[in-house]
C-alpha positions in Angstrom: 0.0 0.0 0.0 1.5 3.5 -0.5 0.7 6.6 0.7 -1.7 7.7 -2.4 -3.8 4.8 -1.6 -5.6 6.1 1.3 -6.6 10.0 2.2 -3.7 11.7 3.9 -3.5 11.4 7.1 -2.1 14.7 8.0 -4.5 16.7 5.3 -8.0 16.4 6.9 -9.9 16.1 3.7 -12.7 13.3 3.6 -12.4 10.9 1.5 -14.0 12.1 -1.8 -17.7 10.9 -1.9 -18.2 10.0 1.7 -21.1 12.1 3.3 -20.2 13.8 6.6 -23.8 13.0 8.2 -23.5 8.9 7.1 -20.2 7.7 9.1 -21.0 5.3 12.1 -21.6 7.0 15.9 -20.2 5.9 19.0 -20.5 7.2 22.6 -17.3 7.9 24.6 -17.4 8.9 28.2 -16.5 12.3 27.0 -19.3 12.6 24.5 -20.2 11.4 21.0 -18.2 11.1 17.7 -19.0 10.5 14.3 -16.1 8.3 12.5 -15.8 7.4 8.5 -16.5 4.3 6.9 -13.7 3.7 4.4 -12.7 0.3 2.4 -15.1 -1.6 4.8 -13.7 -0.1 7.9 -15.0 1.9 10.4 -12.4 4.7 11.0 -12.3 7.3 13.9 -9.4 10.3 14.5 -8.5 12.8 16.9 -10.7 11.7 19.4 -9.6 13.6 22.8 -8.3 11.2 25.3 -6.7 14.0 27.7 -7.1 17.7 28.1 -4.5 19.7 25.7 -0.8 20.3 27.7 -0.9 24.0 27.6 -1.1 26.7 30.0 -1.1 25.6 33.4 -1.1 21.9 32.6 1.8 22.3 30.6 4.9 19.7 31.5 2.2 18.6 34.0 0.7 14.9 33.9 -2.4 14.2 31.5 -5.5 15.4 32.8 -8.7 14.4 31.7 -10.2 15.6 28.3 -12.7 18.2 28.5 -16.5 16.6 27.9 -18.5 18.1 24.5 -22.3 18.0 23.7 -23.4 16.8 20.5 -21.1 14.9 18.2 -18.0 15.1 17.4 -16.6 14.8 13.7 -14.0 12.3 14.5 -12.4 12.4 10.5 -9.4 14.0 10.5 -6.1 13.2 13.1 -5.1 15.5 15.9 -2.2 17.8 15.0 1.2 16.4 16.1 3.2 17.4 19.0 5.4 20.2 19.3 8.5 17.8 17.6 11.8 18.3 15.3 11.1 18.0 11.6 14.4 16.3 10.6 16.2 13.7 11.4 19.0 11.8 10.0 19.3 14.4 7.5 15.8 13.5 6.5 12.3 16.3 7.0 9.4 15.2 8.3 6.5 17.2 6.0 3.8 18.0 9.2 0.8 19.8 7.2 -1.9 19.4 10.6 -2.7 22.7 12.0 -0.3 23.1 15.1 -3.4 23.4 17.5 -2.4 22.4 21.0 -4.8 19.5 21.5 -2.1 17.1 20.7 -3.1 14.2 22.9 -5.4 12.2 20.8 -6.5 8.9 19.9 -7.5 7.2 16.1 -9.6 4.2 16.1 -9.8 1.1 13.3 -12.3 -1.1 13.9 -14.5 -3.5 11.4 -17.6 -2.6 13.2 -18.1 -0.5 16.2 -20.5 -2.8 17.6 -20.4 -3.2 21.7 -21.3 -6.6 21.5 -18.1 -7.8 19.3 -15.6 -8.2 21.6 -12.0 -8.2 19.3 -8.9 -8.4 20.4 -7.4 -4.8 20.5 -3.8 -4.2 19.3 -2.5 -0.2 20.4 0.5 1.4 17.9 3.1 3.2 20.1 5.7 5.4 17.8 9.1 5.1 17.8 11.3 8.7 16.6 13.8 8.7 19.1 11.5 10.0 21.9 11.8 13.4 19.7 9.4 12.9 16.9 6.5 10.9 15.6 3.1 10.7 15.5 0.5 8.7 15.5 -1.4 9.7 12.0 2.0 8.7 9.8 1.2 7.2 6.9 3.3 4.3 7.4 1.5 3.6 10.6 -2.3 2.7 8.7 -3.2 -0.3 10.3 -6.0 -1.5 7.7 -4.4 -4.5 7.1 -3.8 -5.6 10.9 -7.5 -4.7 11.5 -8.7 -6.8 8.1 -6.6 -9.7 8.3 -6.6 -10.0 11.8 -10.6 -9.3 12.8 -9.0 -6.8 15.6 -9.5 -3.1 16.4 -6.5 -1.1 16.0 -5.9 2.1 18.2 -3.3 4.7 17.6 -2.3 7.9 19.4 0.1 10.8 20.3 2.1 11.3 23.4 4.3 14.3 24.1 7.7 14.0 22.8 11.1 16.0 23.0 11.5 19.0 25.4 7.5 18.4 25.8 7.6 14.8 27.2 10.8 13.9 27.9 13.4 16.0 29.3 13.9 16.0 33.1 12.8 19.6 34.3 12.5 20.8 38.0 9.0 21.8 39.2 7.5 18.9 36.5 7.4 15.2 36.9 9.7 13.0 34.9 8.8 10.8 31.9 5.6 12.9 30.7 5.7 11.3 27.6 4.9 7.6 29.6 2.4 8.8 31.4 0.4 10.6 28.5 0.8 6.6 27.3 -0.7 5.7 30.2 -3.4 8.1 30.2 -4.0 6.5 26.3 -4.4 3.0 27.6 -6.6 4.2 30.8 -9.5 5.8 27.8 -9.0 2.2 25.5 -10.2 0.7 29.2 -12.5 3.0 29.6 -14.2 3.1 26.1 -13.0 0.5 23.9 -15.8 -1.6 24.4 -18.2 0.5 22.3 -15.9 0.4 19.3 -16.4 -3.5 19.2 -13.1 -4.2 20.9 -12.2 -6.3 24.5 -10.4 -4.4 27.5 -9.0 -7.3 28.4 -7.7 -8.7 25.2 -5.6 -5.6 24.7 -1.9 -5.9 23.2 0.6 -2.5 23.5 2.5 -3.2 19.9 5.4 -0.3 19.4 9.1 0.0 17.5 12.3 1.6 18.6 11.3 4.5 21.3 8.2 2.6 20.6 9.5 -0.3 22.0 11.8 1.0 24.5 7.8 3.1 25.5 6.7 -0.3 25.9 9.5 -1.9 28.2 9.3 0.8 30.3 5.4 0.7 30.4 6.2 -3.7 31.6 8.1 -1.8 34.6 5.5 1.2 35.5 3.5 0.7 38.3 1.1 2.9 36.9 0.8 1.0 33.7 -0.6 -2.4 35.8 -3.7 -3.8 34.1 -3.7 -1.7 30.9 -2.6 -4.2 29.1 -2.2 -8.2 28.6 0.2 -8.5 25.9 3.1 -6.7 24.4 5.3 -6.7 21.1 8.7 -4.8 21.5 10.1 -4.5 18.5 14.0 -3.2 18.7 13.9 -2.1 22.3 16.9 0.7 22.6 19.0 0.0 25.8 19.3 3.9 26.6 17.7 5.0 29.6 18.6 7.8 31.5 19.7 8.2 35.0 18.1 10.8 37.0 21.9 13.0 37.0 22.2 12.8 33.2 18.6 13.5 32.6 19.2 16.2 34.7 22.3 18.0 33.5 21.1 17.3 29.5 17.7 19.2 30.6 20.2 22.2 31.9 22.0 22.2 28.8 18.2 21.8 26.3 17.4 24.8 28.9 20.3 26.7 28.1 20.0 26.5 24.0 16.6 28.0 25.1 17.8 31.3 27.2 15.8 29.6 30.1 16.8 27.9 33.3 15.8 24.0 33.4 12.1 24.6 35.4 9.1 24.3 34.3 7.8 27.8 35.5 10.7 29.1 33.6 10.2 27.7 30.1 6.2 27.3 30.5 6.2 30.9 28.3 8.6 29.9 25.9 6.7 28.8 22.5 7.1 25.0 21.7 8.8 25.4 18.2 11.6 27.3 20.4 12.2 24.3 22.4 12.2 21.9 19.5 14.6 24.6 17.6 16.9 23.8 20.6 16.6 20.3 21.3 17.8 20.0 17.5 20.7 22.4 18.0 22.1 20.6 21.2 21.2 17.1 19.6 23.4 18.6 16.5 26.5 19.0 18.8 25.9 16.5 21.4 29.2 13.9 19.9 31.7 16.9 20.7 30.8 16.1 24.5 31.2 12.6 25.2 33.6 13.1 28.5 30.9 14.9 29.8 27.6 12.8 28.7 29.8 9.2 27.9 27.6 6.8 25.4 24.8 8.5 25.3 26.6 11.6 23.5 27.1 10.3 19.9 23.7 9.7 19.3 23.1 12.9 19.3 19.4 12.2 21.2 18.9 14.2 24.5 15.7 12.4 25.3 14.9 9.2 27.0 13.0 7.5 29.6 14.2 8.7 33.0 14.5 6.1 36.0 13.5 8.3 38.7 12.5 6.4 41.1 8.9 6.9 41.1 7.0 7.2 37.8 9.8 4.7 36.2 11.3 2.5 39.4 13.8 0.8 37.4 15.2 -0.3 34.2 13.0 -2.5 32.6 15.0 -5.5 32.9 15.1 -5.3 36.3 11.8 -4.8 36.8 11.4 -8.1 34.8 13.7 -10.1 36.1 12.3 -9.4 39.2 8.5 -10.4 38.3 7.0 -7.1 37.4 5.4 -8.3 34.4 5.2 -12.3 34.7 1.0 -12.1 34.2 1.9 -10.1 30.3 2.9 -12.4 27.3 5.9 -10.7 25.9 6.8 -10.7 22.1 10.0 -9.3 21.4 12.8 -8.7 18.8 14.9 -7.3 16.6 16.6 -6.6 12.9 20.1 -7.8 12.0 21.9 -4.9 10.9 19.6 -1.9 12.9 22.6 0.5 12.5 23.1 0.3 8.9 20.3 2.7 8.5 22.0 5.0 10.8 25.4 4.4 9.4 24.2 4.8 5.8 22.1 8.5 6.4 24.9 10.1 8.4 26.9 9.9 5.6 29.9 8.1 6.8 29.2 4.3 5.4 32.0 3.4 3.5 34.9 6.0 5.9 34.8 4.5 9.2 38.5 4.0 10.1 40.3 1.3 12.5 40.8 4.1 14.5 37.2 5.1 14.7 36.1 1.4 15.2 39.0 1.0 18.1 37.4 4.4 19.9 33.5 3.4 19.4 34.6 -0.8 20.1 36.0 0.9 23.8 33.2 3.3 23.9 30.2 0.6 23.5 31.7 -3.1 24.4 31.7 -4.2 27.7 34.7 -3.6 29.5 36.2 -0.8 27.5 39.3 -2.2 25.7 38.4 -5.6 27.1 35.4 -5.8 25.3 37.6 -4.4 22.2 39.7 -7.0 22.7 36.0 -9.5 22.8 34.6 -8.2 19.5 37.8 -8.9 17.7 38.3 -12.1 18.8 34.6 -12.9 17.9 35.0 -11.1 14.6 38.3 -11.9 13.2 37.7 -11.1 9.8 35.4 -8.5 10.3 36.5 -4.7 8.7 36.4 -1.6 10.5 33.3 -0.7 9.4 31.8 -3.9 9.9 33.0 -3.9 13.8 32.2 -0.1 14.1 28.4 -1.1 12.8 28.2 -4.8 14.8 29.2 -2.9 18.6 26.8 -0.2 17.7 23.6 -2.4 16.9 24.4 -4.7 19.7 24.5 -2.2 22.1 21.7 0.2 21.0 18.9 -2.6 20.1 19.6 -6.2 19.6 21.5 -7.1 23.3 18.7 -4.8 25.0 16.4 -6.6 23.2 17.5 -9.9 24.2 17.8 -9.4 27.1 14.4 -8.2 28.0 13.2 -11.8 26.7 15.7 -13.4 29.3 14.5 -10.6 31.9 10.9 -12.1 31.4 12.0 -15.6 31.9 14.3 -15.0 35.0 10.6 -13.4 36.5 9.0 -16.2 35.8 6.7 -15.0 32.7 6.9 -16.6 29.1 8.7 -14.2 26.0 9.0 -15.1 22.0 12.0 -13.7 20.3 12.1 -13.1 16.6 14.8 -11.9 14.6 14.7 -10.1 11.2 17.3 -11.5 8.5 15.7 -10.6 5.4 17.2 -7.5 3.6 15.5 -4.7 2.5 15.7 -4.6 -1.3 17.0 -1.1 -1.8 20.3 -0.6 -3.4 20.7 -4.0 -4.2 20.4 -4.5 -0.3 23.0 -2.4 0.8 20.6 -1.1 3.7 20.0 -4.9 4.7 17.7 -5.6 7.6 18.2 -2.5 8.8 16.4 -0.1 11.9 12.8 0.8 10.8 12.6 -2.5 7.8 9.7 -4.0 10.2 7.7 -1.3 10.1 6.7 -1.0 6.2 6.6 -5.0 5.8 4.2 -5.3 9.1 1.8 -2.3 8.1 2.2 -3.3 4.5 3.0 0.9 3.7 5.5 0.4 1.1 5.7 3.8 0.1 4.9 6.0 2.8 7.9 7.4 5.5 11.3 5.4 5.5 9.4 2.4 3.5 9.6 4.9 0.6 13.5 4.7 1.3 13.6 1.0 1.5 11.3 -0.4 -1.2 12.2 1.6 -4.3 9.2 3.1 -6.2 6.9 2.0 -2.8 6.4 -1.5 -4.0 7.2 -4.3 -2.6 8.6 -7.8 -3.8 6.9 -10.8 -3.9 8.9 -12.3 -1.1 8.5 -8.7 0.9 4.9 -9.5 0.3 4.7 -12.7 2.0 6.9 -11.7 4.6 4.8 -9.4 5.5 1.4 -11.7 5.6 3.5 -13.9 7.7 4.4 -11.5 10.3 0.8 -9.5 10.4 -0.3 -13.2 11.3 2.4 -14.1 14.0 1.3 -11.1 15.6 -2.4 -10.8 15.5 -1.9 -14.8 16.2 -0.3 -13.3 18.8 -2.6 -10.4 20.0 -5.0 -13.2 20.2 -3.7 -15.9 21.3 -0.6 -15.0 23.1 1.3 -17.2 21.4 2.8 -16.1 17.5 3.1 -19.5 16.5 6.9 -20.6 17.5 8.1 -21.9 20.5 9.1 -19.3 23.2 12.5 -18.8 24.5 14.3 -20.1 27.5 18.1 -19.9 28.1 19.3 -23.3 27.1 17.9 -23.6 23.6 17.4 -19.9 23.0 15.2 -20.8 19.8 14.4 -17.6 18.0 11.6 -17.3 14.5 14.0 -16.0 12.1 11.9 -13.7 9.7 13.5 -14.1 6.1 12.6 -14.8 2.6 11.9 -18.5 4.0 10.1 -18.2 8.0 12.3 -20.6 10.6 13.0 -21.2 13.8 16.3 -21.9 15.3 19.1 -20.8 17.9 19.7 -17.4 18.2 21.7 -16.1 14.9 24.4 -13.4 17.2 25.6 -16.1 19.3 29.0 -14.7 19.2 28.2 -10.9 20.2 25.4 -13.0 23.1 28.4 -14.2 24.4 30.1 -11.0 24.6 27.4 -9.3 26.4 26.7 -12.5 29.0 26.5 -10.8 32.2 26.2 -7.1 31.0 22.3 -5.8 32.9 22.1 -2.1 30.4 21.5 0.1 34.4 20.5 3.4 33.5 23.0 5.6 31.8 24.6 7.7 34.2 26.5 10.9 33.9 30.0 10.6 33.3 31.3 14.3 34.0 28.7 17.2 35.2 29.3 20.9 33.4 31.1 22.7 36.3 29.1 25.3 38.6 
């Protein structure tokens, strides 16, 4: 499906020849809206699921959304929030109005009938807790929601300087909780859309992911969900000292000091305007913010203590979320897409590999030492990528399976093999391939990058019926359809041209990170007084 096949997301416009008074009604507990009917579907957006974040409840939790009379046209998505437009080099086109009622929620369903009962599968974004939303075009659902007889909900949460960094005078991790406040209205109202509160699965990629694990670890999260598919789960969570002194230093690019009261004035696009321009010189800083500097992404979730307790794996590890089947994975080669849009693929020198093997590995110059005995024929640039996608998303990811087992709940693990067929496959299974061969949106956001033209092969199309299945199998069932993982077989589905299961492929970088539990990341060397 490309982008031209559906109305825009981001545009408003009905689609042509569907009458505004026609579309199916449903009752919220806030009042009455009025969704679309489109390719058999019964389609709802923008729906209000907390109060908009400005004014006085700005950097404050969620509140409840204000009630309306009447009905509601629910046709066209809430606007995004307040977000950076690039990324990677790349622009993010964002033509919604930039109202402030950001915190909304979009609805798929086959028939908003009470009495149906689905299973209920909720999108989280990923965007590198900076950008995203939950109207992208690679994100339409139709096909989950037809193949898999489910509802599909998707939604916005704050992001960037909005939901993320760590001020004083505003709780941490505002982005979680407006996830929270999404899964508390799906409770409270997903019933009358034909779908079952209790048969509800939190599905999410990359910050989406790493959203997810830390929603397994969130006491406030208990009960919202069953299920949950993590799909390359980043390992970098903040400690409450580096959140801390990156939120002075986001503060700082603002002419503000790092409080709420002090920045509530300040407009939105002149926070995002300087989250980009400290994210732009962040790698020029790594004695002072250590790994976290060269990705050049300020925001994470915060382990404070309260909101967030712990890291997810030890949350996990400790029982936290032993009652919620876990599905979990990740792509073979997640930096390439990184590697390949900063422009350096193809210059990374030993020296380069030798500082970022010591940066990443465990053990500093031991785990140097690790990676090249593992990897002896491996090239500079092939070590400087492997470190880099082990410790960013496949290790993390892994380990939050063997978390879950340790606390005595059940995980699946999946990798992805297959490559993606641009360039002749140069970007390989790279960060982001899942998303365009799960949704089936071949030519909308990065899937535009990674199929050429938007269209997919014939083995990207069965790979892709494969996996919607495993995972509305999954949202179902609990179980994808492979056996799940335990620590002496370590039996993985392996998601290429051909579906198998067998031992985990990254035995040899496993081995290297035996032992290694990802604790928050702290702060190397504070900016002196």
């Amino acid at each position: 499906m490309t982008t031209s096949e559906s109305p825009s997301p981001e545009s408003g416009a009905l689609p042509s020849g569907v009458p505004d008074t026609d579309g199916p009604v449903v009752r919220t507990a806030s009042g009455a809206v009025r969704g679309l009917r489109e390719r058999g579907l019964s389609v709802f957006r923008g729906i209000p699921f907390a109060a908009p974040p400005v004014g006085a409840a700005r950097f404050q939790a969620p509140r409840p959304p204000r009630p309306w009379d009447g009905v509601r046209e629910a046709y066209a998505f809430g606007p995004p929030p307040p977000q950076e437009t690039g990324f990677l080099g790349r622009t993010a086109q964002l033509a919604a109005p930039q109202a402030d009622d950001w915190l909304t929620v979009n609805v798929w369903t086959p028939d908003a009938d009470p009495s149906a009962a689905r299973p209920v599968m909720v999108w989280i974004y990923g965007g590198a807790f900076k950008l995203g939303h939950g109207g992208q075009p690679g994100y339409d659902p139709q096909h989950l929601v037809r193949e898999g007889d489910l509802v599909v909900v998707t939604f916005n949460y704050r992001v960037g300087m909005e939901g993320f960094a760590h001020w004083d005078g505003a709780p941490a991790n505002r982005g979680l909780l407006d996830q929270v406040a999404a899964l508390e209205w799906v409770q409270e109202n997903i019933t009358a859309f034909g779908g079952d509160p209790s048969q509800v699965t939190v599905f999410g990629e990359s910050a989406g992911a790493g959203s997810i694990a830390s929603l397994l670890a969130m006491p406030r999260a208990r009960g919202l969900f069953r299920r949950a598919v993590a799909q390359s789960v980043p390992g970098t969570f903040f400690s409450a000292e580096l959140a801390r002194d990156l939120a002075a230093a986001l503060a700082a690019e603002a002419g503000r000091g790092p409080t709420a009261a002090d920045l509530a004035g300040v407009e939105p696009q002149r926070l995002t305007e300087a989250g980009a321009a400290l994210g732009a010189k962040m790698a020029q800083y790594t004695d002072r913010w250590g790994q976290v500097a060269p990705t050049t992404v300020p925001f994470a979730p915060v382990v404070d203590g309260e909101i967030l307790p712990t890291t997810p794996w030890e949350a996990l590890a400790a029982g936290a979320a032993r009652e919620v089947d876990l599905l979990v994975g990740h792509n073979r080669d997640e930096y390439r897409l990184f590697h390949i849009m900063s422009g350096r693929y193809g210059r990374i020198t030993d020296d380069l590999a030798t500082a970022t093997l010591r940066l990443y590995a465990p053990g500093g110059e031991a785990g140097e030492t690790a990676y090249r005995t593992a990897y002896p024929d491996a090239s500079a640039e092939q070590l400087f990528e492997r470190v880099q996608t082990d410790w960013l998303f496949a290790i993390p990811s892994l380990r939050l399976a063997e978390a879950q087992h340790t606390g005595g709940g059940r995980a699946h693990v999946y990798e992805l093999t297959w490559p993606a067929p641009e360039s002749g496959g140069l970007m390989g299974a790279c960060h982001a391939l899942d998303i365009p061969l799960l949704f089936g949106t071949y030519g909308a956001d990065l899937g535009g990058l990674l199929f050429p033209g938007g269209r997919p092969t014939p083995e990207a199309e069965r790979l892709s019926v494969f996996m919607r299945g495993a995972w509305t199998a999954f949202a179902r069932t609990g179980t994808p359809g492979w056996p799940a993982h335990d620590p002496h077989t370590r039996l993985v589905q392996i998601l290429d041209a051909e579906p198998s299961v067998a031992p985990y492929p990254e035995e040899r970088s496993r081995r290297i990170w035996e032992g290694h539990d990802f604790p928050p990341l702290p702060l190397p060397l504070p900016l002196p007084a």
